[in-house]
N, C-alpha and C positions, 0 to 999 in steps of 0.2 A: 307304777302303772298297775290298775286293778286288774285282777283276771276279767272282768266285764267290759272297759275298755279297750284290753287286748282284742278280745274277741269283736266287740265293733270295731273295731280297726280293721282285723283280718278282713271281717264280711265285707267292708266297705271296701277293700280294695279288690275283693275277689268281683266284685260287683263291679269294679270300675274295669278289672281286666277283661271281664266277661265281655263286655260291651264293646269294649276296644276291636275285640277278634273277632268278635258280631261284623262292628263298622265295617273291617278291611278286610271279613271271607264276603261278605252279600251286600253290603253297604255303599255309597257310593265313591269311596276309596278303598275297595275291594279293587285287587288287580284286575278281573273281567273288567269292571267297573270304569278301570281307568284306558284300559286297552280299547274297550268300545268308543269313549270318549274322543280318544287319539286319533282313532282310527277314521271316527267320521268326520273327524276336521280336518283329518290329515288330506283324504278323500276328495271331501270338498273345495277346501282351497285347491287340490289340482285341478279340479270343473272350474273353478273362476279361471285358473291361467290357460284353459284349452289344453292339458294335457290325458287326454283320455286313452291314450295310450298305457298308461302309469298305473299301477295298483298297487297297495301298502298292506302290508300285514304287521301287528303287532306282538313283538317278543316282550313285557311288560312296558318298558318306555322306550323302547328299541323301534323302530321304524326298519320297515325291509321293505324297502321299492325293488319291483319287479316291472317286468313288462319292454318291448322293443321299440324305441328310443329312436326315430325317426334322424335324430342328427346330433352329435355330442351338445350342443346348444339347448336343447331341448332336452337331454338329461341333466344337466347340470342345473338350468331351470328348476326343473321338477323336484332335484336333492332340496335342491335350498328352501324352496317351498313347503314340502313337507318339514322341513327341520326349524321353520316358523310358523307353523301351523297352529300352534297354539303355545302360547305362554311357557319358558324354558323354566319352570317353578321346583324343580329340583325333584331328587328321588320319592317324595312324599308329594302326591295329591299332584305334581307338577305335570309339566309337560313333555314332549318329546326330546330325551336327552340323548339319542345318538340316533344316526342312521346308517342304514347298510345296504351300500349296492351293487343290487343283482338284476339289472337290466343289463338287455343285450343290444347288438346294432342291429336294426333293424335292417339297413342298409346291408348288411353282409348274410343276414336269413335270407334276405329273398333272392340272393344271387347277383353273380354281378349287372349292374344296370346304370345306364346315363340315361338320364332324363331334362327334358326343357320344358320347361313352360312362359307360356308369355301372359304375363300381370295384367290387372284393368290400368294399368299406368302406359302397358307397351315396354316395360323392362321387362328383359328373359330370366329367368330365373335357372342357373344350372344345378341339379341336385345328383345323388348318385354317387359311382364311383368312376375314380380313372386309375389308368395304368401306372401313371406315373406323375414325378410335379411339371417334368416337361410339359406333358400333354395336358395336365391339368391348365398349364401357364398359356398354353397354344391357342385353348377353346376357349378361355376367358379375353384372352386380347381379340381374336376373332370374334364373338360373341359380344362385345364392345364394341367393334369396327362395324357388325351387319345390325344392329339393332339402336334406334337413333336414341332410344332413353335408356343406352349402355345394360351391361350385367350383373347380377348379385349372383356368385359361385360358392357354393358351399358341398364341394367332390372329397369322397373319400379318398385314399393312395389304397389301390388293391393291386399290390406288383404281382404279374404274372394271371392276376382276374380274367382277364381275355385270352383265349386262345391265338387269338389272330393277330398280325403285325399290322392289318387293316384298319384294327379299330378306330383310333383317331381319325383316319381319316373317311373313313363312315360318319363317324359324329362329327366331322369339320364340313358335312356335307349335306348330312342332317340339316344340323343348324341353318347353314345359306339358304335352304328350300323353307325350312320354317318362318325365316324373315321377312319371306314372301308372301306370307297369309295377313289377312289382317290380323288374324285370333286363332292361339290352338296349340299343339302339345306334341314331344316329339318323346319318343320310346327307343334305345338302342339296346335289345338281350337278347342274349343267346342269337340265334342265328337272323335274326329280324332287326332291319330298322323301319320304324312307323311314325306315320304321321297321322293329327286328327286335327282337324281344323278348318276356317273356315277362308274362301277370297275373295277380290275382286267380282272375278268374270271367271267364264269357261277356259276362256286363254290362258289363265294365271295355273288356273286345274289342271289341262294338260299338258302345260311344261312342265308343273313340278312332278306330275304323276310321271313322264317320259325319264326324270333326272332320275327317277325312284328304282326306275326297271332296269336302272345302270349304276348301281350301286357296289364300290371294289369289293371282289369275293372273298371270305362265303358266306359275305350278306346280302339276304334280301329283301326286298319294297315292300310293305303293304300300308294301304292309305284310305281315310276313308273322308272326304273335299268334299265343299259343298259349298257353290258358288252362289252368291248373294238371289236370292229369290228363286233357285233351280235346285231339285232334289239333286242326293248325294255321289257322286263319280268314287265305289268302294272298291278294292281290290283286297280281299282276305282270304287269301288261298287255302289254309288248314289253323285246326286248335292251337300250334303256338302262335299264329299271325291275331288271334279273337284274343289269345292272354294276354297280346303283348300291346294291341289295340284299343283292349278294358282298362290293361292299366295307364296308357295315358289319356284314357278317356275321365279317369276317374279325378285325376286333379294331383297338385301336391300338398294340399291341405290334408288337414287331418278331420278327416269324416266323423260327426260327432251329433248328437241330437241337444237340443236344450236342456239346460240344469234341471234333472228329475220331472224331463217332459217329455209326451209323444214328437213332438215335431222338431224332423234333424233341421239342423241351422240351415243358415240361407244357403250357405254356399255346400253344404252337404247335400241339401234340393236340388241344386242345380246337377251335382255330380251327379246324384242319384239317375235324373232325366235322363243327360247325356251318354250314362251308361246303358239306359232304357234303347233309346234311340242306335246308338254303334252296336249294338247286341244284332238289334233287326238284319244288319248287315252279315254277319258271320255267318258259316257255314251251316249247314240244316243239321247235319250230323254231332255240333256242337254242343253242349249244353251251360247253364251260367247258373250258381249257385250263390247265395247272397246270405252270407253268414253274420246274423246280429245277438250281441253278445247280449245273454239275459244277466241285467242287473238291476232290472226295477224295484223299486220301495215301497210300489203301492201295488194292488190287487189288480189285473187289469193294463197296467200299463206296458207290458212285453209284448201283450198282444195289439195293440194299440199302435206301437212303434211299428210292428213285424204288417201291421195295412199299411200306415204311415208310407212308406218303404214301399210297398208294391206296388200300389197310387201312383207314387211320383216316377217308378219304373217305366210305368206306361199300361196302359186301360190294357186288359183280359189277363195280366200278368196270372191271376189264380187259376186259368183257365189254359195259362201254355205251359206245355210240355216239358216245354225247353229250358224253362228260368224256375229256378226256386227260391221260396224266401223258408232263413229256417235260424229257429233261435239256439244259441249254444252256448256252451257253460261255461267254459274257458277259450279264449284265445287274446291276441294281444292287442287289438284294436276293437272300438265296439261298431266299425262293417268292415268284412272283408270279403272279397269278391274272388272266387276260384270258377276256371273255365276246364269244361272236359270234352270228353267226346262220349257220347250213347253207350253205357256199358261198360265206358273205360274207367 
C-alpha cells in the first residue's frame, strides 16, 4: 500500500468517525435526541390511557415513572404503557428498554379515607382504604345488599389507619344513607362522615340528615342534599367538614383536560361545577384554592385552561375572595383542590 493511499484511507475514516460523533453528540441519535423522543411518546401514550397522574423522565433508555398512583391497577397500567410506548429497538436508536418505578400510593398521601360513589349505572363504587379484610369483606357484601346493581371494591388494608374501633361502623352507616339518594358521594376521614348528593323529596332529606347527626363517636355529619326541584338542606360546620365535602364532591375520576387542550373532559366539567356549587355552602371563613398543573406545549394554553376552570366553577369566580385558581409547577395530578381557613 502507497504512502498516498495510506493516507486516503486515514482521511476517510477520520471523516467517517467524525461524523459518526456528530450524529450521536446533536444528531438525531444523540442521547438528548433519543431521550426527547421517549419521553414524548412515552408521555403521550399515558394521555391516551387517562393516566395524568403519571410523569416519565428519561435516564437515556431508562423510563422513571413518577407520580401518585390513584390505585395499584392504575400503576401497573401506566408501567406497561410506558414500556410500550415506542418500539423495544435495542440500545442503538431503539426504544424504551427498562423501566423504574417510583410512584407512590396516592391512597396513603392523602391519609386514611373510605370513599363511595354511586356510577351512571346505580353501582357504588368502594375506593379508599380499610382497617382490615374483615371490614373490607363487611362493606362489600353490605354494599351489594343495599345497592340493587351490587358493588365494585377496590379498599386498600391500612391496619391500624383509624383511630377509632367505630369506623366500620360509620362507613356501614354511611353507605345505608347513601343508597337512599338517587345520585351522590359519601367521604369518611378523619373525624367527618359526609354526604353529597341528591333525592327524592324533603322527606328522604331529612331522615337521612337526622341519621347523619347520630353517627357512633367521634364521628360527625356533615351533608349537603338537595331534594329534586328545592335548593340544598347543608350542614358544614368548619374547614375539615368543606375538605372532606370538596373531596367527594369532586368525584373518583381522575380530573384531567383534553389531549393538549384547554377544555377538562366531560366529566372533569362536571366535577369542576359541583365543586363550584358545594363550595357556596361552606363556611365564610373558609377558603378553596384550585391548583392546575402547568404543562402546556403551546403559548397561551395554561392560561386558557386556568379560565377554562374558573368558568365551569361558577360565574364571579375572579372576582371572589374566597376561591382561587393558580397554576403550579409540580404536583401529582393536573387539579387538585386544597381547603383552608382565612390566614391559615
Amino acid at each position: 500500500m502507497t504512502t498516498r493511499v495510506r493516507n486516503v484511507l486515514l482521511i476517510s475514516a477520520a471523516a467517517i468517525l467524525s461524523t459518526a460523533v456528530l450524529l450521536f453528540s446533536v444528531g438525531p441519535f444523540s442521547i438528548g435526541a433519543i431521550e426527547a423522543r421517549l419521553q414524548a411518546g412515552a408521555e403521550s401514550a399515558l394521555s391516551l390511557r387517562g393516566h395524568d397522574w403519571a410523569h416519565v423522565r428519561m435516564d437515556g433508555q431508562t423510563a422513571i415513572v413518577t407520580g401518585a398512583a390513584p390505585t395499584d391497577t392504575a400503576r401497573a397500567d401506566a408501567l406497561s404503557t410506558v414500556a410500550a410506548s415506542t418500539w423495544s429497538g435495542g440500545r442503538v436508536a431503539g426504544g424504551v428498554t427498562r423501566v423504574i418505578d417510583e410512584t407512590i400510593d396516592a391512597r396513603l398521601e392523602q391519609g386514611f379515607v373510605f370513599r363511595a360513589d354511586v356510577a351512571l349505572n346505580g353501582r357504588v363504587l368502594l375506593r379508599g382504604d380499610a382497617t382490615t379484610a374483615a371490614a373490607r369483606s363487611a362493606l362489600t357484601q353490605f354494599a351489594e345488599s343495599q345497592f340493587t346493581h351490587g358493588a365494585d371494591t377496590d379498599l386498600t388494608l391500612v391496619p391500624g389507619g383509624s383511630a377509632s374501633p367505630a369506623w366500620q361502623d360509620a362507613a356501614t352507616r354511611l353507605l345505608g344513607q347513601l343508597a337512599r339518594l338517587d345520585r351522590g358521594a359519601l367521604v369518611l376521614q378523619g373525624q367527618y362522615g359526609v354526604l353529597v348528593g341528591e333525592a327524592a323529596n324533603p322527606q328522604t332529606v331529612q331522615s337521612v340528615a337526622s341519621a347523619l347527626r347520630n353517627l357512633p363517636e367521634p364521628y360527625q355529619g356533615a351533608w349537603i342534599l338537595t331534594p329534586a326541584g328545592m335548593p340544598p338542606d347543608a350542614h358544614i360546620p368548619d374547614v375539615a367538614a368543606c375538605a372532606a365535602i370538596i373531596r367527594a364532591a369532586q368525584g373518583a375520576d381522575t380530573l384531567r383536560f383534553d389531549r393538549e387542550g384547554a377544555a377538562p373532559s366531560p366529566l372533569t366539567a362536571v366535577s369542576l361545577r359541583r365543586v363550584g356549587r358545594v363550595f357556596q355552602a361552606c363556611p365564610s371563613d373558609t377558603q378553596l384554592t384550585v391548583s392546575v398543573l402547568r404543562e402546556a406545549l403551546a403559548a397561551g394554553l395554561d392560561a386558557a385552561r386556568l379560565d377554562e376552570v374558573s368558568v365551569l366553577l361558577g360565574n364571579g369566580v375572579a372576582e371572589n375572595p374566597r376561591v382561587s385558581v393558580v397554576l403550579v409547577q409540580d404536583q401529582d395530578r393536573v387539579i387538585r383542590f386544597s381547603v383552608s381557613t382565612f390566614g391559615g
